[in-house]
C-alpha positions, 0 to 999 in steps of 0.5 A: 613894216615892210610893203611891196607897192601894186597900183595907182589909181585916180578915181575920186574913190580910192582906199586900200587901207583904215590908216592911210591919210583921209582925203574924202569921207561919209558920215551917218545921220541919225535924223529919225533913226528909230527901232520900229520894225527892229525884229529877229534879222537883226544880228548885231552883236547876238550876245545882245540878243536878249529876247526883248525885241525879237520881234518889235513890231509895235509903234516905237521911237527913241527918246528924242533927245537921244537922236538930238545929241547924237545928231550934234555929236555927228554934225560936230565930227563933221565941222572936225573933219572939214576943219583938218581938210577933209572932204565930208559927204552925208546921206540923205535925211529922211524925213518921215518914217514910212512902212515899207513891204516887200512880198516876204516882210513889213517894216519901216525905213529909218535913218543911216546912223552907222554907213560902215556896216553896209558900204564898203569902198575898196580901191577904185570900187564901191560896193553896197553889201545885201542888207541883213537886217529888214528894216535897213533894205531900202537905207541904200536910197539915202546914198544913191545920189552920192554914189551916183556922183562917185560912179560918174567921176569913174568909180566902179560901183557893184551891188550884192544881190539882196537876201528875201529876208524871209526866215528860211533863207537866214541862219540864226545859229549862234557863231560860236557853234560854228568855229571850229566848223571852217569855211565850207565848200560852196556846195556844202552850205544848203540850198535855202540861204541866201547871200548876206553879210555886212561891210562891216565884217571887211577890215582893209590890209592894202591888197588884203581884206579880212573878212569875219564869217559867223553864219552860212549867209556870211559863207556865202557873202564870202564867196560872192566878195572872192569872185568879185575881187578875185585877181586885184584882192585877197579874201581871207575868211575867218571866225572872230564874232558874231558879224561885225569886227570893228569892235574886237581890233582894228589896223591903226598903221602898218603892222599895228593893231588896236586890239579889244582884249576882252573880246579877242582873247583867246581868239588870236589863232583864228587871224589870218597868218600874216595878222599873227605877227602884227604888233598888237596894243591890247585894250581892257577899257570900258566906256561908261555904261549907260541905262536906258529906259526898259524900252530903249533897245540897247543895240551894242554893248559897251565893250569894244567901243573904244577901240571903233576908231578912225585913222586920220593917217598912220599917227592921228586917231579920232576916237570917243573922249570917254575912252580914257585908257585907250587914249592913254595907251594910244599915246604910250604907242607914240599915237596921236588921238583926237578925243571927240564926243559921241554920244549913245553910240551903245544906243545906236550900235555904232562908235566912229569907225560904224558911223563914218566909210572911208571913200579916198585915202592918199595910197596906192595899193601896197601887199602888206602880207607878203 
């Protein structure tokens, strides 16, 4: 596909895409990760939303063993990366879990399992997003230090205000109400909202970024992201799920998307227009289903797992081992995947793709839309 090239760049921070070769990479933590606290912000996934922890304010912790495996698998995608030359950084471990309080709510700190939902870097630039779910208001203080060094090195670093969190200030309408609603002018969205969204409604085209709206606190989110960015990237705002869209496709080279049939059917003529012509290879697979216990919050479904995936460059993947059909479509497609283990990603709401933010790819800024 055709590009036009923009800009360099030589700060340490530097990506424009989700396929250009990685040189620099965080990866989550789950070390005490734990649902104590999780209450009605939270919004992954609202199909999931199935009334067992509206409000989960009750001592509660992940079997053990869970956050062992998963530690492993982590700590294994992190010896994977470093063995093929790539710079890998960690946040903080937190090594005690501790109730936090603000003025509007009470919660409890947890572990940085999933980074990508709220650190976005784009070009020279990072930016943390305002936290929409409370338990997660303080997780930036795992990664301050790393950003801290990042900034020094000559990276800009930008912090959205952050929502009170208080009930009256979200929008808990469910997205699909709202999909034929368009973006709306600023002045229209009430007054009570505050500013809140996830980096992982963003996906990276080079000079474009994509970013998901499923409520007015997106809305928002979308106006503070344009103005910020206005004059070096495009913002195009669109309606595809509920907050986070690297479950229903994602950029695996110029032109090409790795598309999660099952959930983007029906939902193409919501893409940017430059998107429609993108070549697509569509996915029907379905991880492996696990059952927990009654207790253990399921926070991701299965679906769209397979396609959460990290591009080493524009030809290898890293994707989970039990993805058997996308692995196989992927190689039909003349990709190269890298099967490797992550387990309970359902458990912890987050495949590769989640638990990993790009910090530098080899690339210059290039427009892949015009």
């Amino acid at each position: 596909m055709n590009s036009k090239k923009l800009t360099q760049t030589s700060a340490l921070v530097n990506v424009y895409t989700e396929w250009a070769p990685l040189e620099e990479v965080i990866i989550g933590s789950c070390v005490n990760f734990n649902l104590k606290g999780i209450d009605s912000t939270f919004r992954f996934m609202y199909e999931n939303r199935d009334g067992r922890f509206a409000d989960r304010n009750e001592p509660h912790q992940i079997d053990p063993r869970y956050i062992e495996e998963r530690q492993e698998d982590l700590n294994n995608l992190h010896s994977l990366l470093e063995s093929e030359g790539i710079i890998v950084r960690r946040p903080k471990r937190i090594e005690e879990i501790q109730e936090i309080k603000t003025p509007n709510f009470t919660s409890y700190t947890t572990g940085c399992d999933s980074p990508r939902d709220m650190y976005l870097c784009v070009g020279d630039t990072i930016i943390e997003t305002p936290p929409t779910n409370r338990k997660r208001y303080f997780e930036r203080l795992l990664l301050k230090d790393l950003f801290m060094e990042y900034f020094r090195s000559g990276a800009k670093w930008i912090v959205a205000p952050a929502s009170s969190l208080d009930d009256l200030t979200i929008d808990f309408s469910f997205w699909k109400d709202n999909v034929q609603r368009g973006i709306p002018n600023i002045e229209e969205i009430e007054k009570n909202y505050d500013i809140a969204f996830d980096a992982a409604n963003c996906l990276k085209f080079g000079k474009d970024i994509m970013m998901n709206i499923g409520t007015k606190n997106h809305e928002l989110g979308f106006y503070w992201l344009k103005r910020h960015l206005e004059g070096r990237f495009r913002i195009h705002p669109t309606r595809i799920c509920d907050t986070h869209i690297d479950g229903h496709f994602v950029p695996i080279s110029p032109g090409k998307l790795l598309v999660n049939e099952g959930a983007m059917y029906g939902m193409y003529d919501f893409l940017p227009e430059p998107l429609k012509k993108w070549d697509r290879i569509p996915i029907l697979d379905k991880c492996t289903r696990f059952d927990y216990p009654d207790d253990h919050l399921q926070m991701a479904t299965n679906v769209g797992m397979s396609v959460n995936v990290l591009s080493l460059d524009e030809r290898r993947i890293l994707i989970r081992d039990n993805a058997t059909l996308t692995i196989k479509a992927l190689e039909r497609a003349g990709f190269e995947p890298i099967p490797i283990r992550l387990r309970h990603s359902e458990l912890f709401g987050g495949g590769i793709h989640c638990t990993t933010v790009d910090v530098r790819r080899k690339e210059n800024m290039e427009d892949y839309f015009s």
